[in-house]
N, C-alpha and C positions, 0 to 999 in steps of 0.2 A: 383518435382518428385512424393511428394506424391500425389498433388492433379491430376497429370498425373493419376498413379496407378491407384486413385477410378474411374475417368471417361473411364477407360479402363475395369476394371471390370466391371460399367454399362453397356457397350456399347456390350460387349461379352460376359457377363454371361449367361451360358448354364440354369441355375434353378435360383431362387431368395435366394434358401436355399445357393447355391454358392458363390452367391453375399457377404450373409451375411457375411460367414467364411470369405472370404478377405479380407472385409473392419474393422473386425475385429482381424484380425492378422494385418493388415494395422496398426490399432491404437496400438496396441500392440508393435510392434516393431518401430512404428515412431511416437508416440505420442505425443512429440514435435513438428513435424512438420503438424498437424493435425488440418486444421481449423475445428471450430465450422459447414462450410455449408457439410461438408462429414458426421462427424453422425447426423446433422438434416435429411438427406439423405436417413440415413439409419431406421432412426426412422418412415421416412416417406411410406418406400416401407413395413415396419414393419405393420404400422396400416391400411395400404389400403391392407393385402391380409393377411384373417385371418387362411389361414392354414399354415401360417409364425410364429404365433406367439409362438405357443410352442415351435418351435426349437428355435428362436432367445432367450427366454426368459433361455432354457436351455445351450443356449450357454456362453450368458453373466456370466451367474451363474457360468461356468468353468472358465472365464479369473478374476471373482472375488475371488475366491477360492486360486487364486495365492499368495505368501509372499508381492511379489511387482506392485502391477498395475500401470497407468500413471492414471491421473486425468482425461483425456477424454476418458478413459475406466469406469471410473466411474460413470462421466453424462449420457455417452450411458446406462449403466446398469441400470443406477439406474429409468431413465425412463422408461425404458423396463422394469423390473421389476415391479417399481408400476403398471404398464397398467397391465402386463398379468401376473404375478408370482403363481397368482390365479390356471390359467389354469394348470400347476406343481402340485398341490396340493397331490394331491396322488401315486407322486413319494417319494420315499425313498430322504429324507436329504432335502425337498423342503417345509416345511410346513409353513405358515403365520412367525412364533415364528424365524424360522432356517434363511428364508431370510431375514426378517427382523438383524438377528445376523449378516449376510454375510456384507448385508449394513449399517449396525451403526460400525464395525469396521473401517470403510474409514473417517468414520468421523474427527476424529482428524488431519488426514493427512493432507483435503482439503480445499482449499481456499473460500475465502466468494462468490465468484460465480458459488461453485457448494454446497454449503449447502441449498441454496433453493432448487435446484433438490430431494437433498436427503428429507427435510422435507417433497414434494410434495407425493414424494414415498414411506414415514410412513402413511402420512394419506390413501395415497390408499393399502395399507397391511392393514390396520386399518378396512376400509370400503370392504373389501373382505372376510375378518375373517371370517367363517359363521360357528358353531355359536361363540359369541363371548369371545374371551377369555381376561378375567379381568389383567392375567399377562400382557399379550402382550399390552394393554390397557394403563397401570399405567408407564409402561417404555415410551410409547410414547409420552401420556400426560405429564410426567417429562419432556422429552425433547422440546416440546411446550413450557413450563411452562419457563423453560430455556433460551431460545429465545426467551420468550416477553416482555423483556429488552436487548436488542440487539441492538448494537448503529447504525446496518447496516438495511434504512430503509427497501428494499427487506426483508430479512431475518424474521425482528421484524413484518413486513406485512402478511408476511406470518404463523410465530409461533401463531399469534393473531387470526388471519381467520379461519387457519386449528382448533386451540383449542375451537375454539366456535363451527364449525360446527359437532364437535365429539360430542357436546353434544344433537343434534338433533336427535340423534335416527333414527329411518328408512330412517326418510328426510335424510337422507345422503348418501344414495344410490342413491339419484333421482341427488343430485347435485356437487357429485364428482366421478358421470357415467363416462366409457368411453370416451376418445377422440373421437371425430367423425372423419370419415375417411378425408384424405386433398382434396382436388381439382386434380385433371391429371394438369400438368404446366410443361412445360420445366426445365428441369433440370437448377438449381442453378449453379450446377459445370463445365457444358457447357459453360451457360452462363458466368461464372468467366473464364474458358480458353479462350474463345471468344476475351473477353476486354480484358486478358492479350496479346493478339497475337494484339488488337490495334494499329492505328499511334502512333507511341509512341513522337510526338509534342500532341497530341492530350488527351492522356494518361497521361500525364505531367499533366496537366490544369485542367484534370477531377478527378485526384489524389488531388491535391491542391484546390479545390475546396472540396471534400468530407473529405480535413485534416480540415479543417476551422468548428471548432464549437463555440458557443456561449460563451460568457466570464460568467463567475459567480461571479463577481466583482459585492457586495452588497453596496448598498452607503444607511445609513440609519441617517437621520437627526431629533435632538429631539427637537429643536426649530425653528417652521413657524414662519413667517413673519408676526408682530404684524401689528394692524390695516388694515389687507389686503394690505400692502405695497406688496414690490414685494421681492425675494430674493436678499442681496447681493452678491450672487454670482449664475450666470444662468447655471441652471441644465438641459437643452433641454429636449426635452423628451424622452420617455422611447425608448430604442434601445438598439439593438446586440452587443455588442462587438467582434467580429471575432478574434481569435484567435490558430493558427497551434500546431501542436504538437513541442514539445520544444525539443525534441533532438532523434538523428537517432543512431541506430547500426550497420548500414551500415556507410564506405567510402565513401564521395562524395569528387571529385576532380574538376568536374565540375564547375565554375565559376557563369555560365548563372545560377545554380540551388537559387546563395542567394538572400534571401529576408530580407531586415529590416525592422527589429518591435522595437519598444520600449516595457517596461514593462512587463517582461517575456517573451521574443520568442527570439529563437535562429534566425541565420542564413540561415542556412536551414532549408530543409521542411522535413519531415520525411518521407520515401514513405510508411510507413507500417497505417494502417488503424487506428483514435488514437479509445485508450480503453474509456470507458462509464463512461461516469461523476460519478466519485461515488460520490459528494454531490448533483447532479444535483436536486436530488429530495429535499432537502431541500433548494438550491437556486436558482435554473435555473429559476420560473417564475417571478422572481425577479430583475434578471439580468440586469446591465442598464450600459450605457457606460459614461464617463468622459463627462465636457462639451464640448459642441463642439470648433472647432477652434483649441484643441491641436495639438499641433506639434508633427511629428513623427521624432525622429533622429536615425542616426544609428548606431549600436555598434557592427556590423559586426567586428571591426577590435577587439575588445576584446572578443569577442563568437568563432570567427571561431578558436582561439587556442585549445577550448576545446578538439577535437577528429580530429582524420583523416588525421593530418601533420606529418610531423617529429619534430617539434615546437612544438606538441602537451604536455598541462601539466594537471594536477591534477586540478579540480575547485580549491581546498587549496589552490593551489601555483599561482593561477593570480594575486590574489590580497593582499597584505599586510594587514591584517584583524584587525593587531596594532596598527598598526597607520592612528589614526585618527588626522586630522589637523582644526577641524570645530574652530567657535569661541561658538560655542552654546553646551556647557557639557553637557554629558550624565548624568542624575540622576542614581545612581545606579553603581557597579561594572560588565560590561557589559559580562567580563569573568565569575566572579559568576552566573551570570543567566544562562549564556549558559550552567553551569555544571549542573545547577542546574534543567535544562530541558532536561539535559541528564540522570537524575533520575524518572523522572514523566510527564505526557504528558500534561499538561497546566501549564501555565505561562507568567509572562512579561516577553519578551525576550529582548527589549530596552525602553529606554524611555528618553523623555529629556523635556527640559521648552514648546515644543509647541506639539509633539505627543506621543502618546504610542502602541507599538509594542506588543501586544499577543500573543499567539500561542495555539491552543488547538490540538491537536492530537490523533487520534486512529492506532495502528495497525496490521494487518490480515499477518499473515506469512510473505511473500515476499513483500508485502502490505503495504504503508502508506496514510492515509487522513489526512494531517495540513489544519488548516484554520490559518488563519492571519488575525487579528482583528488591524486595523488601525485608531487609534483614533485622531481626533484634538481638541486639548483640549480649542484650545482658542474661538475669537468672532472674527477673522480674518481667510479669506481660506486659505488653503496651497497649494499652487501651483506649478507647473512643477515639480510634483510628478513623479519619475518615479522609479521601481523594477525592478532589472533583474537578473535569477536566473543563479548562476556559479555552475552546476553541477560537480562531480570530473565522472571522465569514467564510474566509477561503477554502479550510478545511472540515472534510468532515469524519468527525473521530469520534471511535466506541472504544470504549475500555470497560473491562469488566470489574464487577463486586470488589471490594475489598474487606476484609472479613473487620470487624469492630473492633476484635481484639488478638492481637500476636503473640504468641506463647511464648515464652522464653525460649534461648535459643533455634530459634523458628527463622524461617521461611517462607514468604509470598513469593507468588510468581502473577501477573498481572499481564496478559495479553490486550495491548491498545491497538487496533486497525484504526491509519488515515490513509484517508482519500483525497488527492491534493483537484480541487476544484478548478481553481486559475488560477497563473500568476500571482504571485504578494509575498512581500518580506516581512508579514505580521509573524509575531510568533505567537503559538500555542502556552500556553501557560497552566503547571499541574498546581493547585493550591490542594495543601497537605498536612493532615495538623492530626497529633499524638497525644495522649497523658501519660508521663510516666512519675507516678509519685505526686509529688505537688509539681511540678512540672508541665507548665500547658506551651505543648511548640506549636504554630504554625508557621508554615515557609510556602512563600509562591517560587515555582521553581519552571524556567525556562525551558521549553522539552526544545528538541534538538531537529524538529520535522522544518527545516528550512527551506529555502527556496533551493538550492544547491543539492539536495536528496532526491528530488526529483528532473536531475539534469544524466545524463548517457551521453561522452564523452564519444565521439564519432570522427573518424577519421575520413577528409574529404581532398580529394587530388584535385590536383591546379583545373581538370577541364571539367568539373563540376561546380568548383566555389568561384570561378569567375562571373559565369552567367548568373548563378545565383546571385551574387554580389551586384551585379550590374541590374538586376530584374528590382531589386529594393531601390529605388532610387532616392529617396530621401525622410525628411520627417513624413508621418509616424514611425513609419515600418525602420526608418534609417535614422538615427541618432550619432550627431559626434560632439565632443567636449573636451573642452581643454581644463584638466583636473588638476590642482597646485597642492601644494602640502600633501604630495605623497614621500612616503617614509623610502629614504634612500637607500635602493638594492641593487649589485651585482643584475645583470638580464638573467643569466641560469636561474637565478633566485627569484626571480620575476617569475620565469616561466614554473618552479616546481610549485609557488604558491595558486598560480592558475591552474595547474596541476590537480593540485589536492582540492579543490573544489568541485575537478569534475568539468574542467576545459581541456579538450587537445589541442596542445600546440603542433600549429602542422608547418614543419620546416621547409623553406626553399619557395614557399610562397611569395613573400615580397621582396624584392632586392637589396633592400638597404638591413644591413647584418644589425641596426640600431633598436629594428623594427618583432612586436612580434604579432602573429595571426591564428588561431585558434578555432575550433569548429565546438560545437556541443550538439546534442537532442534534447529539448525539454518537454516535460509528458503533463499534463491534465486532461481534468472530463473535457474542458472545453478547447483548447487547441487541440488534444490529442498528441501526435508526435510533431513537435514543430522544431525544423531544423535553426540555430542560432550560430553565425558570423560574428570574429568580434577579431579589431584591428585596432593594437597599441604603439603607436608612436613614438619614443624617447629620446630625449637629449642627452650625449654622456657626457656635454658640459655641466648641464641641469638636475641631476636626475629626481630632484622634489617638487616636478610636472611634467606630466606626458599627456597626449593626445588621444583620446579613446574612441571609438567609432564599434558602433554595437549594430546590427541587423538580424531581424527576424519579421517573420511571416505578421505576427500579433502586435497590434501599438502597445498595450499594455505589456507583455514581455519585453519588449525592446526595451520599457522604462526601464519594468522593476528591474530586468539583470543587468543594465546599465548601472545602474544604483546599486544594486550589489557589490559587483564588482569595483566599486570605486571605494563602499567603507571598507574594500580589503587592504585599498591601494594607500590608503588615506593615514594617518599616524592621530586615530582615535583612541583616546584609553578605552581600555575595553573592559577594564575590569572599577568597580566601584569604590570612590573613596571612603577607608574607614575609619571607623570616630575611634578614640582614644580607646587605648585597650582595656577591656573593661578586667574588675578586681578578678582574681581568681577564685573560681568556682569552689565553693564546699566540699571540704574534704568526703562527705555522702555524695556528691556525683561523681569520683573516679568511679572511670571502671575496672574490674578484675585484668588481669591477664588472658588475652584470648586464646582458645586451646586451640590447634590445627584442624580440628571439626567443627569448631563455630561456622553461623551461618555468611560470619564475614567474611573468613580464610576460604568457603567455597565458592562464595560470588566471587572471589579475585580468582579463581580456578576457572568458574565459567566464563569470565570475561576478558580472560585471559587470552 
């Protein structure tokens, strides 16, 4: 409907200034539903008709002015502002300093692909200044300075560029001029109604076709073939991996729609268009596929439960994640690690006598990048390798290829993107199985994308969080419980373990020194940035039960982090009872001595 709306506004717009206002009340009221090709759109009828541009620039400046904007009100503004906010200049509330202020508030809201926008559009306020003012100068430069350590390459590319070119003095006028106007072309949004009204056999094919991107499955090996031999084990040559997007939020009931893949790929195909590599840039031209010959099997009949039946369950609950039945033991406490990378974003997350399993992660609000670092440790390949990822509903997660077979001393590097959808304390679950020798592993292994990853720790002062507090007034949005069997700690101790989940503790809040009060942010597609309150009560007669009171905007948040929060407080084992130690393994499964270039000694370097 919405993308109806804008091509109906093109098509019968009386003035272009009219245009404008619709397609801006358009995002404003359905900004969810708002792709990217409607404000390039608008951006475009913007720069090709310059007695557009002051009203456009002073319109956006009204929808950013608002308490709450959408994020695609933001990218629209924010380039329209840097181009022309200039042309305002000598309106009241309009000057370089004020828009500038208008557009660094949204900062914190917005996600990593609209922060490049905004940096774009400090340096052009920056390069408009005239003459220059050193305030306005020194807050930019910080925020440059800021983000050229940014792990997001975009972002770090861009804090780095713009900071240098601010030092060029005049030349900077010459070379962050103006957009030049676009080309006349048929309208985008035509053409996207056009192919949606397609055969739709036809529409089918060419959807699945444009799902299909390149796998970023790294295979890096640190020991060639002495004397020019040949490898033992044949790595063809460099090639694509294809791979669909790994899960839909749409219902298919369809049949004819599944497809099997092995190694991360669902079932179906996703009809929505997939999102943009976020590692691609540090691995895409690297990319290379398994050798050839692998087998593809299908695991349709354990994917297709994830969503969309009545059979439908939790990625958690397909697979028994405790029991494992290998003959080859896991080094390490496999439950400790998984807690233990539910605190901090690298680490082993498995490991045993032939591989080891990494994980490094970053992440951006709603936002996660894992890489998964697959090492073989031995001087033998591992083969009929295969990953497949069990998402629970909430999330939705692509991971790429994993190659069938691991050279010896070899390296994967496996970039997983999730999308945290809503609330929920399901977890994701990687099932992962090897041969090496007679040897067949499989292990389900807990991934680390919790509810707590996607929280931004937020500091709120006494004349913000009282009204807040007071505006929730009770169940749903307001939750309090009185929790028993929590494991007795010191309050400092209380507070560093709310700490490291990613709750601020905000001191001098409540009066009674027994007590403590905390703020968070938490991010998905469907709240978005939703602020979270949370209020612990303690006895220091007692201290195995305290009073908990949680508030947020969302009933279903208020639960789940309610519930979070409590199995932390709570004296759960965490880790799994194990059976009797089993006989010691055959003198043929030690392994060598590892040399300081193995692929394991490097993954504890990266992860380091």
């Amino acid at each position: 409907m919405s993308l109806k709306a804008a091509i109906l506004a093109e098509k019968f717009a009386p003035d272009l200034s009219w245009y404008v206002d619709v397609i801006l009340q358009l995002i404003d009221k359905a900004g969810d539903f708002i792709s990217d090709d409607i404000w390039f759109r608008v951006v475009q009828f913007v720069t090709n008709n310059d007695d557009l541009q002051p009203y456009a620039a002073a319109k956006v400046k009204e929808y950013l002015e608002k308490p709450a904007v959408h994020e695609t009100m933001v990218k629209v503004s924010a380039y329209i502002l840097g181009e022309y906010s200039h042309l305002l200049a000598r309106r009241p509330g309009c000057s370089p300093k004020e828009i500038f202020g208008i557009l660094h508030e949204k900062l914190p809201t917005v996600s990593t692909t609209t922060i490049p926008i905004l940096l774009s559009a400090y340096a052009k306020i920056l390069m408009h200044t005239q003459p220059p003012d050193q305030e306005l100068q020194s807050q930019i430069w910080a925020i440059f300075n800021k983000y050229e350590s940014c792990i997001d390459a975009e972002i770090q590319q861009r804090a780095v560029e713009y900071f240098a070119l601010c030092q060029k003095g005049a030349a900077l006028m010459d070379i962050l001029a103006e957009m030049p106007k676009f080309p006349e072309r048929k309208s985008s949004l035509i053409k996207r109604a056009e192919y949606s009204e397609a055969d739709t056999a036809e529409q089918s094919a060419i959807k699945l076709r444009a799902q299909q991107q390149p796998s970023n499955a790294l295979v890096v090996t640190d020991q060639p073939p002495a004397n020019g031999a040949t490898s033992p084990v044949p790595v063809g040559p460099l090639s694509l991996a294809m791979v669909p997007s790994m899960i839909t939020t749409e219902d298919h009931t369809s049949t004819d729609q599944a497809l099997s893949q092995q190694n991360g790929s669902l079932t179906k195909v996703d009809p929505q268009h997939p999102s943009a590599d976020l590692l691609g840039d540090l691995l895409g031209p690297l990319a290379i596929e398994g050798p050839p010959g692998a087998t593809v099997q299908s695991e349709h009949n354990a994917v297709s439960r994830l969503e969309g039946g009545p059979d439908a369950v939790d990625g958690s609950a397909i697979v028994p994640v405790e029991e494992q039945r290998n003959t080859v033991q896991p080094i390490g406490n496999i439950a400790e690690r998984f807690h233990a990378l539910c605190l901090k974003d690298s680490g082993v997350l498995y490991e045993d006598p032939y591989i080891q399993i990494g994980i490094k992660a970053e992440w951006r609000a709603h936002h996660g990048r894992l890489v998964l670092f697959l090492g073989n440790k031995n001087t033998a390949p591992l083969v009929s390798v295969q990953a497949l990822m069990l998402p629970p509903a909430h999330l939705k997660m692509e991971l790429s290829l994993v190659p069938d077979t691991i050279p010896p001393r070899a390296q994967v590097q496996c970039p997983l993107e999730v999308v945290n959808l809503r609330p929920s304390r399901d977890v994701a679950v990687l099932d992962f199985s090897y041969k090496f020798g007679t040897n067949m592993v499989n292990v389900k292994l807990r991934l680390p994308a919790v509810l707590n990853k996607f929280l931004q720790p937020i500091p709120v002062p006494a004349e913000e969080f009282f009204p807040q507090w007071r505006s929730l007034s009770g169940p749903p949005l307001k939750l309090q419980e009185v929790v028993r069997g929590v494991r007795p700690m010191p309050l400092p101790e209380m507070a560093n373990l709310l700490n490291s989940f990613r709750l601020m503790i905000c001191p001098g809040l409540d009066p009674n020194p027994n007590n403590l009060v905390a703020s968070t942010t938490f991010y998905s597609e469907s709240t978005h940035a939703m602020l979270c309150l949370i209020r612990i009560e303690t006895d220091p007669a007692d201290r195995t039960q305290l009073r908990m009171t949680l508030a947020s905007g969302d009933p279903t948040l208020t639960f789940e982090l309610k519930e979070f929060i409590k199995e932390q407080l709570i004296s759960i084992p965490t880790a799994p009872r194990q059976s009797p130690a089993p006989a010691p393994p055959p003198a043929a499964q030690a392994t060598p001595q590892i040399p300081p270039n193995d692929p394991a000694a490097l993954l504890a370097g990266l992860l380091s």
